[in-house]
C-alpha positions in Angstrom: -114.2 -126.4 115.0 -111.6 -123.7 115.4 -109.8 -125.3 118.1 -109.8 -128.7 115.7 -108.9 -126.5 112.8 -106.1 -124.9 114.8 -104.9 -128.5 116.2 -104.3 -130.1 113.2 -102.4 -127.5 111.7 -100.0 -127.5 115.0 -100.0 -130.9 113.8 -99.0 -130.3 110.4 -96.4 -128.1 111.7 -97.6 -124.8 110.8 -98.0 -121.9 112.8 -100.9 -120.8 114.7 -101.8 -116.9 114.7 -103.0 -115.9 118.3 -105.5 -114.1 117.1 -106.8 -117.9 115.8 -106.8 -119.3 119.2 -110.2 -118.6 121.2 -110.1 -118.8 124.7 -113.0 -120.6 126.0 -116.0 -119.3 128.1 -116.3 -120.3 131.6 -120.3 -121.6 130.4 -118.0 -123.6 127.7 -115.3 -125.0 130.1 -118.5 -126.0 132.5 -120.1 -127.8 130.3 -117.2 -129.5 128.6 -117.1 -130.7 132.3 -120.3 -131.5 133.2 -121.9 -135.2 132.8 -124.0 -134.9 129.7 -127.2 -136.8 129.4 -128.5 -139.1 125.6 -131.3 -137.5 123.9 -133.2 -141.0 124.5 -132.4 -140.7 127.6 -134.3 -137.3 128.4 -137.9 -137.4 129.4 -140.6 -136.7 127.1 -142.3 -133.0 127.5 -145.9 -132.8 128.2 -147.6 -130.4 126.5 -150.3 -130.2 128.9 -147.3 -129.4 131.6 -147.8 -126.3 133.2 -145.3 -123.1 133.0 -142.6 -123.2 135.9 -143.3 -120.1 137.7 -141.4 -118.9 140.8 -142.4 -119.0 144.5 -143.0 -115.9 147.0 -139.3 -116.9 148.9 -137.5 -116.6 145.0 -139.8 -113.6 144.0 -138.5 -111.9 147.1 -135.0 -112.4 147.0 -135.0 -111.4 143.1 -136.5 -108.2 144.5 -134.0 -107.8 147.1 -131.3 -108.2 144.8 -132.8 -105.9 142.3 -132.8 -103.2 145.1 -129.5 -103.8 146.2 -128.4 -103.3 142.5 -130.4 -100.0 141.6 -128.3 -98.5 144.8 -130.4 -95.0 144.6 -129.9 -92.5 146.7 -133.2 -92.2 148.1 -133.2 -96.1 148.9 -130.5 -96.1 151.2 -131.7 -93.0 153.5 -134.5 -94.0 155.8 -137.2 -91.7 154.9 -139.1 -90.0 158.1 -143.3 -90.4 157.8 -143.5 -87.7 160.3 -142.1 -84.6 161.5 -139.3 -85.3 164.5 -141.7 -82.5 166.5 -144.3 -80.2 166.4 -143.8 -76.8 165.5 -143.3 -75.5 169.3 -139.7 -75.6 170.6 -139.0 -78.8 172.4 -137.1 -79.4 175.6 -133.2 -80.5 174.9 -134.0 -84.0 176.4 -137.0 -84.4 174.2 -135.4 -83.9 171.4 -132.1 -85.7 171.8 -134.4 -88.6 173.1 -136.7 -88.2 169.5 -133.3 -88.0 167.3 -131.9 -91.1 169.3 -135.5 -93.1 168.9 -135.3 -92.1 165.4 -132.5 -93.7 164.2 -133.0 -96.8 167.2 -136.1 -97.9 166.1 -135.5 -97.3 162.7 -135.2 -101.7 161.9 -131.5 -100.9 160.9 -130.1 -102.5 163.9 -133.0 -104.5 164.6 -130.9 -108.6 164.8 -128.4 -106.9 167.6 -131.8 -105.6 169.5 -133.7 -108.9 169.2 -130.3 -110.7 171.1 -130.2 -107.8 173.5 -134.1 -109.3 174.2 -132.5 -111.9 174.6 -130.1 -111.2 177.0 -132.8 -109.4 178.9 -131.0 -106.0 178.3 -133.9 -105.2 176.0 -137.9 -105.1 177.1 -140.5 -106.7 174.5 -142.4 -103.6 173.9 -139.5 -101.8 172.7 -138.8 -104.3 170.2 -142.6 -104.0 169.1 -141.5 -100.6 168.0 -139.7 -101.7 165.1 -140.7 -102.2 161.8 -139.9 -106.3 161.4 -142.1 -106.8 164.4 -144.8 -104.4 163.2 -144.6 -106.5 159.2 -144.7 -109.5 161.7 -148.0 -108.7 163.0 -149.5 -107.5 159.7 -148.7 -111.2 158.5 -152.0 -111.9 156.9 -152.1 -108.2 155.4 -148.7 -108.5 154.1 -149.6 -112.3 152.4 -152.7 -111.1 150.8 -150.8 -107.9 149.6 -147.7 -110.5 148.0 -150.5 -112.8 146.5 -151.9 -109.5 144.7 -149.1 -107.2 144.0 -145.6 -109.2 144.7 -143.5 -109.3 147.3 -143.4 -106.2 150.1 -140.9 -103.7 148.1 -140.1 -102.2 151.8 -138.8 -104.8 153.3 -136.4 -105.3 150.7 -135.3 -101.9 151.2 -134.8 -102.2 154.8 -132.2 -105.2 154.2 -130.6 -102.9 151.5 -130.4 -100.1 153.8 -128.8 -102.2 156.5 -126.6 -103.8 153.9 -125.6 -100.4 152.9 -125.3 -99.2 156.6 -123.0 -102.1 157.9 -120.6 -101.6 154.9 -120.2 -97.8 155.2 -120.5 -96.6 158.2 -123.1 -94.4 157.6 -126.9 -93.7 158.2 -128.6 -91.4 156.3 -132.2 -89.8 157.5 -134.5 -87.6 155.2 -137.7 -85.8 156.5 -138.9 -83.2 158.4 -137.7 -81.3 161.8 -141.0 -79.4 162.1 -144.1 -79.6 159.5 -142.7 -78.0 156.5 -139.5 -78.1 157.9 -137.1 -79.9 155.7 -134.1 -81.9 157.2 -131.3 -83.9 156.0 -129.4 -86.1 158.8 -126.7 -88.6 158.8 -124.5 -90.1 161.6 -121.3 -91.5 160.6 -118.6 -93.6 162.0 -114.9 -93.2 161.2 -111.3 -94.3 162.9 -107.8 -93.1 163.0 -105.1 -95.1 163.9 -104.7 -94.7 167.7 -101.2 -92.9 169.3 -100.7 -93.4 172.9 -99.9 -89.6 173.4 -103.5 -89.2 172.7 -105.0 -92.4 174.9 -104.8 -94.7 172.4 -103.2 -97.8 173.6 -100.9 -99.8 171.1 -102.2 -98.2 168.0 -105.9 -99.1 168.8 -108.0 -97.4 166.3 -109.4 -94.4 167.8 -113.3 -94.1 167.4 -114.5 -90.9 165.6 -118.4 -90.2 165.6 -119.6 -87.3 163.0 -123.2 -86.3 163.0 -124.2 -83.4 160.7 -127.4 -81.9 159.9 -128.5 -79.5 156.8 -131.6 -77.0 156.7 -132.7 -74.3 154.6 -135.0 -71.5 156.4 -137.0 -69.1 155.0 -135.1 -66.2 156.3 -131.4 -67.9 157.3 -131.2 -69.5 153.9 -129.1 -72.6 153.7 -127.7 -73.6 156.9 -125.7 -76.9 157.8 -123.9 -78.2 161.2 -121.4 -81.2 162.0 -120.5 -82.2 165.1 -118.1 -84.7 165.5 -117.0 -86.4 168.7 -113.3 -87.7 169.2 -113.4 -89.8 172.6 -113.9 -86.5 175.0 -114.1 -83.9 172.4 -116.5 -82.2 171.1 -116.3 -80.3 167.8 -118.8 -77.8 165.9 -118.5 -76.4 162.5 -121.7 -74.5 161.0 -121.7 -73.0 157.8 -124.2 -70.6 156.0 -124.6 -69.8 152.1 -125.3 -66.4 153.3 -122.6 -64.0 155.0 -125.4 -61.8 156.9 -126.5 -65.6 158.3 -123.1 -66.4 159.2 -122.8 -63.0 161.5 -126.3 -63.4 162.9 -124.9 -67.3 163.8 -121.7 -65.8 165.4 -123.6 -63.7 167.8 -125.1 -66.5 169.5 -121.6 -68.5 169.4 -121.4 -67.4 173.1 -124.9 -68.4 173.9 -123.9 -72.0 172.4 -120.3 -72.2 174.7 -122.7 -71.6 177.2 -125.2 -74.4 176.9 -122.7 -76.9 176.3 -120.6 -76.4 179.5 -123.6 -76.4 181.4 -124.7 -79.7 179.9 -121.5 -81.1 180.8 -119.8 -81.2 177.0 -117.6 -78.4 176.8 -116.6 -77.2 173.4 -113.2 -77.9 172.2 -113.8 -75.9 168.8 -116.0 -74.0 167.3 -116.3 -72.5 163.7 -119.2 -70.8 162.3 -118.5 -69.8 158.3 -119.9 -68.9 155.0 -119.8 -72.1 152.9 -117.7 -71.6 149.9 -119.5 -72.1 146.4 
């Protein structure tokens, strides 16, 4: 009506405020275009006809979606169910093989693993480890548990979580180091532009791997580590809230030169600090 209202006064030669003139929706503009069908034309409802109601597959991706959107913190950090070791001191190549496992196995890299399989670069039982395969196997679990309560709300993390991963750069890990041990982990993956006084060749991106870690110890207080690993390079900075901690740290800076020669990844920095407020 406004638009007819505001045509025939064009037509009449008078002005037309702009504030007159409405634009149109885009639900308006889409259905100006869209075939419409006669009201005789339109079948009769039944009564009797049952409500529409949405399948598992639709249920599911609404969830997903939902996920994706709520975007909490605690969704998009894979969330340990165990303690990454027992409360004796493991070896080094325990542990480094528990941290990689950890994030491996994890089901955030789980469509590259399944065409390593393929490949034959990747056994069977280590893609058994993940947790796809292991929701694959609890099929008739998982259907009974989707008839009862709605679609598996994990599984729609997990493809947030490797939405979230893919797009940033960045996995996150919450859990436990030891029992009672807190531990917060994440590894990401950053680039510079590459110069070729440094090895880079033609201005290829050079690859820059940050993994950091934060604790809080009864006695040390809060106590956080980053290492980050440009091509040959190896880089430490540790920080304490406390200044006491930060000495008792630096007295074993030697200790921790040591270790990392001998395990063929010589320091190229070090820094140990009190972490400003």
């Amino acid at each position: 009506a406004a638009a007819q209202a505001g045509a025939a006064t064009a037509a009449s030669g008078g002005a037309v405020p702009a504030e007159a003139v409405k634009p149109q929706s885009l639900a308006a503009t889409l259905l100006g275009k869209a075939p419409l069908t006669p009201a005789n034309e339109l079948p009769d409802l039944d009564p009797n006809t049952p409500q529409a109601t949405l399948s598992n597959t639709a249920r599911l991706l609404t969830t997903v979606l939902s996920t994706a959107q709520s975007g909490g913190a605690a969704q998009l950090a894979l969330v340990g169910k165990s303690a990454l070791f027992g409360n004796a001191a493991p070896a080094t190549e325990q542990l480094a093989q528990k941290l990689q496992d950890t994030i491996s196995q994890s089901g955030l890299f789980y469509e590259s693993h399944v065409t390593e399989w393929a490949k034959g670069e990747r056994t069977l039982p280590e893609l058994m480890r993940e947790p796809q395969m292991q929701r694959m196997l609890q099929g008739g679990e998982n259907a009974a548990r989707a008839a009862a309560n709605g679609p598996d709300l994990s599984a729609a993390q997990l493809i947030n979580q490797q939405l979230h991963t893919h797009e940033q750069g960045r996995v996150q890990w919450n859990g436990e180091a030891w029992p009672g041990q807190p531990m917060q982990w994440e590894i990401r993956r950053d680039q510079r532009e590459g110069r070729q006084d440094q090895g880079g060749a033609d201005g290829e991106p050079e690859q820059i791997w940050r993994s950091g870690v934060r604790f809080r110890f009864p006695t040390l207080g809060a106590v956080s580590a980053s290492v980050t690993l440009i091509g040959g390079q190896v880089h430490i900075q540790v920080q304490a809230d406390d200044g006491g901690t930060a000495d008792t740290l630096r007295a074993y800076a030697g200790q921790l030169e040591q270790a990392m020669e001998a395990a063929g990844a010589p320091l190229s920095s070090l820094t140990i600090a009190q972490e400003t407020p």
